[in-house]
C-alpha positions in Angstrom: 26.3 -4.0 11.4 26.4 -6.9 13.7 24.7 -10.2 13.4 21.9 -9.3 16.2 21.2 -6.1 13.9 21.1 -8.1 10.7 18.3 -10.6 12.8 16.1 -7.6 14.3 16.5 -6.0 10.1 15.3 -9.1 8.8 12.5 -9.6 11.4 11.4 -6.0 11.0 11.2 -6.7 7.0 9.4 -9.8 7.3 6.8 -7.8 9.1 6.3 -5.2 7.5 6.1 -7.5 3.9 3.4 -9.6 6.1 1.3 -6.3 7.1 1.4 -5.3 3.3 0.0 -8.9 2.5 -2.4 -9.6 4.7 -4.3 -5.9 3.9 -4.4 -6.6 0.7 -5.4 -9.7 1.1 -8.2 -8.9 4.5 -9.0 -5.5 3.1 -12.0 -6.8 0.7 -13.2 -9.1 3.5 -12.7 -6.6 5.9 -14.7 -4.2 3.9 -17.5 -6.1 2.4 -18.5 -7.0 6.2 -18.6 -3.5 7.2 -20.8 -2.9 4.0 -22.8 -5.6 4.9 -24.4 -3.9 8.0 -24.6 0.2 6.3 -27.3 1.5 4.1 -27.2 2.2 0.5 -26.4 6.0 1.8 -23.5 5.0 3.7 -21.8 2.8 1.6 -20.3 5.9 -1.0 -19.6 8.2 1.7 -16.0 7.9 2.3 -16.6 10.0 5.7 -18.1 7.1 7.3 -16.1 4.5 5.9 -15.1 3.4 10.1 -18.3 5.9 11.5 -21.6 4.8 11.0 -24.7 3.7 12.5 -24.8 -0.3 11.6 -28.1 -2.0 10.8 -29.0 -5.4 10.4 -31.9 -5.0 7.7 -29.4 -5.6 4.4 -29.6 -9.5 6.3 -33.3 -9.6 6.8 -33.6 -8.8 3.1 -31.5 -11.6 2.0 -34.2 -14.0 3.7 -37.2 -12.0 3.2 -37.2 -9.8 0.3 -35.0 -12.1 -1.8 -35.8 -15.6 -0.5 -32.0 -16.5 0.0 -33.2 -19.8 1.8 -34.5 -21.4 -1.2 -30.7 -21.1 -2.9 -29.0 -22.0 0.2 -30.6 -25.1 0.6 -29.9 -25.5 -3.2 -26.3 -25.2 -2.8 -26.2 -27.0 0.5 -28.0 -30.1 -1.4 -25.9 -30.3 -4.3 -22.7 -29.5 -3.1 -23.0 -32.4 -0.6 -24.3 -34.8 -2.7 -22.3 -34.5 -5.6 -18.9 -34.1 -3.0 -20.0 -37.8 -1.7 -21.0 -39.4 -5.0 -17.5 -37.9 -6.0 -15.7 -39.4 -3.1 -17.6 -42.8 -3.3 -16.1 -43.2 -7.6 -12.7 -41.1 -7.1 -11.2 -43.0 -4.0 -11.1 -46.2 -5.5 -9.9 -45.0 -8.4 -6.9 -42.8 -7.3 -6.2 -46.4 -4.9 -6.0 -48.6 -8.4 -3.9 -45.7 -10.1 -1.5 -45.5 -7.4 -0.9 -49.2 -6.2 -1.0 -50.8 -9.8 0.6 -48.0 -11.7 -2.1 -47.7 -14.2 -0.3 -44.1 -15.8 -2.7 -44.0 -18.8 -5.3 -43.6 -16.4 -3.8 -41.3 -14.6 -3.1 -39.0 -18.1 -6.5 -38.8 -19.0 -8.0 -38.1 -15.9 -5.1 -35.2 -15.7 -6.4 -34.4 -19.0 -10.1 -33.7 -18.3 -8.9 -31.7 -15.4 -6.9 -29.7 -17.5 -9.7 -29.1 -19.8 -12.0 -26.2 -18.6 -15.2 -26.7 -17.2 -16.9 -24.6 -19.1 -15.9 -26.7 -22.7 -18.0 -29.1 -21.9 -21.3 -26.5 -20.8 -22.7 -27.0 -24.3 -22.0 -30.7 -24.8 -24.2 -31.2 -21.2 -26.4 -28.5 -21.8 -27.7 -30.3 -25.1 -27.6 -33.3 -23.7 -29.5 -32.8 -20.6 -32.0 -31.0 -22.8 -32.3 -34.1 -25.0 -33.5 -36.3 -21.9 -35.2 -33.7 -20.3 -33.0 -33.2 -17.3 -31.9 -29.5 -17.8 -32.6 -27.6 -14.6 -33.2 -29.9 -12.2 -30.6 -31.2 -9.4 -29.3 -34.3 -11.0 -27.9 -32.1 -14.1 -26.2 -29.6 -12.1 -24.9 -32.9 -9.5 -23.8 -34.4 -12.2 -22.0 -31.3 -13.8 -20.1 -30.7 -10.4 -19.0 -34.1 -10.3 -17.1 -34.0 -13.6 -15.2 -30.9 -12.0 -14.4 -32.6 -8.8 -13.9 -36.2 -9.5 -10.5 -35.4 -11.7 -9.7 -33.4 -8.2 -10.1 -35.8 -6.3 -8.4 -38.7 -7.8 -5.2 -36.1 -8.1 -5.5 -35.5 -4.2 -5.5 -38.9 -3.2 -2.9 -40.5 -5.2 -0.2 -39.1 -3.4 -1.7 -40.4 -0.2 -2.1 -43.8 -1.5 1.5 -43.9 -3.0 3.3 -43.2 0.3 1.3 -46.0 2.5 3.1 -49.5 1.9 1.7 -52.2 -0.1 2.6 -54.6 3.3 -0.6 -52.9 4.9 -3.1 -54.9 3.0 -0.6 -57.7 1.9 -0.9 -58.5 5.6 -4.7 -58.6 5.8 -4.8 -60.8 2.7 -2.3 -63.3 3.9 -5.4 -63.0 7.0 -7.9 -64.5 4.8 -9.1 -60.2 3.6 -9.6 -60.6 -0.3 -8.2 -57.0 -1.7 -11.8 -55.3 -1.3 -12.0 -56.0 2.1 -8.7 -54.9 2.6 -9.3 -51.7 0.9 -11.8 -50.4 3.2 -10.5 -52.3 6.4 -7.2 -51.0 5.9 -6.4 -48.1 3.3 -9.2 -46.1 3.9 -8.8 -46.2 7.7 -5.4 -44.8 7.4 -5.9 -42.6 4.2 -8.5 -40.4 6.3 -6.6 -37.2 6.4 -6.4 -37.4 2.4 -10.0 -38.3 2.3 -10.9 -35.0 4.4 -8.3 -33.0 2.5 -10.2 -34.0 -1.1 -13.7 -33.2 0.4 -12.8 -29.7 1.6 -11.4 -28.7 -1.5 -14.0 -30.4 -3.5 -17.0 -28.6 -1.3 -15.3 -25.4 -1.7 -15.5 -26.0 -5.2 -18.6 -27.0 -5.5 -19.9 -24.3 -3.5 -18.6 -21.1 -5.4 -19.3 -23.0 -8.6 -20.9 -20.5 -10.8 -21.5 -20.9 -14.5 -23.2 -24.1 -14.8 -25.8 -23.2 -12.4 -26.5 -20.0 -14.3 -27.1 -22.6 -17.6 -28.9 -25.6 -16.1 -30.4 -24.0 -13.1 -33.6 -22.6 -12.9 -35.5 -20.7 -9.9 -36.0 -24.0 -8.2 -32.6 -25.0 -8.4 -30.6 -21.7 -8.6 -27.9 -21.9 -6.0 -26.1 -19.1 -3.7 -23.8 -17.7 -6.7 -26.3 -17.5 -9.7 -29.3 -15.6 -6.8 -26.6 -13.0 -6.0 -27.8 -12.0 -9.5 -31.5 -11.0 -8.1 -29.7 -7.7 -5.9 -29.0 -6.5 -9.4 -31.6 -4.4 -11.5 -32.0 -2.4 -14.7 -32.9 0.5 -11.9 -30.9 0.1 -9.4 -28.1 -2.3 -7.3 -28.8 -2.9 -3.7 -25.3 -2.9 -2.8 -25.6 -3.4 1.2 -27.6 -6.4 0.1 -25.3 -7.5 -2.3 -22.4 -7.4 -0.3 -24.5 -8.9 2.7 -25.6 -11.8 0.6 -21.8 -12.1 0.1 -20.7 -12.7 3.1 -23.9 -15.5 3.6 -22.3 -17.1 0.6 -18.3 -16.5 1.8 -18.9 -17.0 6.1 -20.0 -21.0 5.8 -16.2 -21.7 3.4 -14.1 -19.4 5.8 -15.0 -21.6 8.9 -14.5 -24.6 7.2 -11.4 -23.8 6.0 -10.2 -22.1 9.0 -10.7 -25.3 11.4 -9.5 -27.6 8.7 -6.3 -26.0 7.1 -4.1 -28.2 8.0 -6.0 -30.6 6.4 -5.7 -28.6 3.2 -2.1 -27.9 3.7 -1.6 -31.5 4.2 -2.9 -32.4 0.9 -1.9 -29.7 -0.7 2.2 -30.8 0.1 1.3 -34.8 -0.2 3.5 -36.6 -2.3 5.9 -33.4 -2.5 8.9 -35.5 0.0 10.2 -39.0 -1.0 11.9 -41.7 1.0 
């Protein structure tokens, strides 16, 4: 076999292995949107799995019949504010962990990420109860932060690590005290790292699931805990369901279509010394 054979072999293989991954991986997407526009009829009739008529009503029921608004706005609200409140606390903190080596720090913040979120459901659940904050926004912001924060600080270490201490040694020596050269200088520069945690950390926040089935209620319920309404002791509107899921999936896959290299960025920081 000659070497041009060998290339074209492993070309073909690498093809073939990357058709067999990407329907595995596009085949639920693929055929939760198609579900999305068939009736209930159509959806267990393998005959018009590619065939059918499409219809647009499983969407109108998401906003009418089931008042899908209310939950995006929920999730929308919280996911934002508790991604910025998260930014505002972990960026400092992963910039005094990374240029003053503070590694005890940097342990138990590992820790609590390590630690599920769902250990610590309970502990908030009674103590939100206590001062009669369970089901309102500040309980689930709050409960969102204390998955993202350790996330973020994790992110942006890396990114603080590689930029040299002479960047705001320079602006001191200018008369900056080390706050001002903090957000004059490291934060200008750290930006892709900034966007990198705030992606991940909205994506997070915006599947999160379990603590807004405990602390919500039906003012606060967001996108993943109203899913639940499409579900009945009678019946399961499934074109609804799956057209509610792509409502809840569509806003994540743009953003993280437009910004992956942002995520691949921070995903590899800190992995290449020197």
């Amino acid at each position: 076999m000659t070497k041009a054979q060998k290339k074209l072999l492993k070309k073909i293989g690498f093809t073939v292995l990357l058709i067999i991954v990407l329907f595995f991986t596009m085949f639920p997407f693929a055929y939760m949107l198609l579900s999305s526009f068939k009736r209930n009829v159509d959806l267990f009739n393998m005959e018009r799995l590619l065939i059918f008529s499409p219809t647009i009503q499983n969407y109108v029921d998401v906003f009418t019949r089931y008042s899908f608004a209310r939950p995006l706005m929920n999730t929308s609200l919280i996911s934002i504010v508790s991604t910025i409140l998260s930014l505002l606390i972990g960026v400092p903190a992963a910039y005094s962990i990374a240029r003053f080596k503070q590694k005890f720090f940097s342990v138990v913040i590992l820790a609590v990420r390590i630690i599920p979120g769902i250990a610590f459901l309970v502990p908030w659940y009674l103590i939100f109860t206590r001062i009669n904050l369970s089901g309102t926004y500040t309980s689930l912001i709050l409960c969102y932060m204390r998955l993202a924060l350790p996330y973020i600080v994790w992110i942006m270490i890396p990114f603080f690590e590689k930029l040299p201490a002479e960047l705001e040694e320079s602006a001191m020596v200018d008369g900056c005290i080390r706050l001002q050269a903090f957000y004059r200088i490291m934060l200008p520069v750290s930006v892709p790292g900034i966007v990198t945690a705030t992606i991940l950390v909205f994506i997070s926040s915006w599947n999160n699931f379990i603590f807004g089935l405990i602390l919500g209620t039906s003012r606060t319920q967001p996108l993943p805990v109203a899913i639940f309404s499409f579900i009945s002791y009678t019946e399961v509107n499934w074109g609804g369901l799956m057209a509610a899921a792509m409502v809840i999936t569509l806003p994540i896959i743009i953003i993280s279509l437009f910004l992956q290299k942002y995520i691949v960025a921070g995903l590899t920081a800190g992995a290449v010394k020197g």
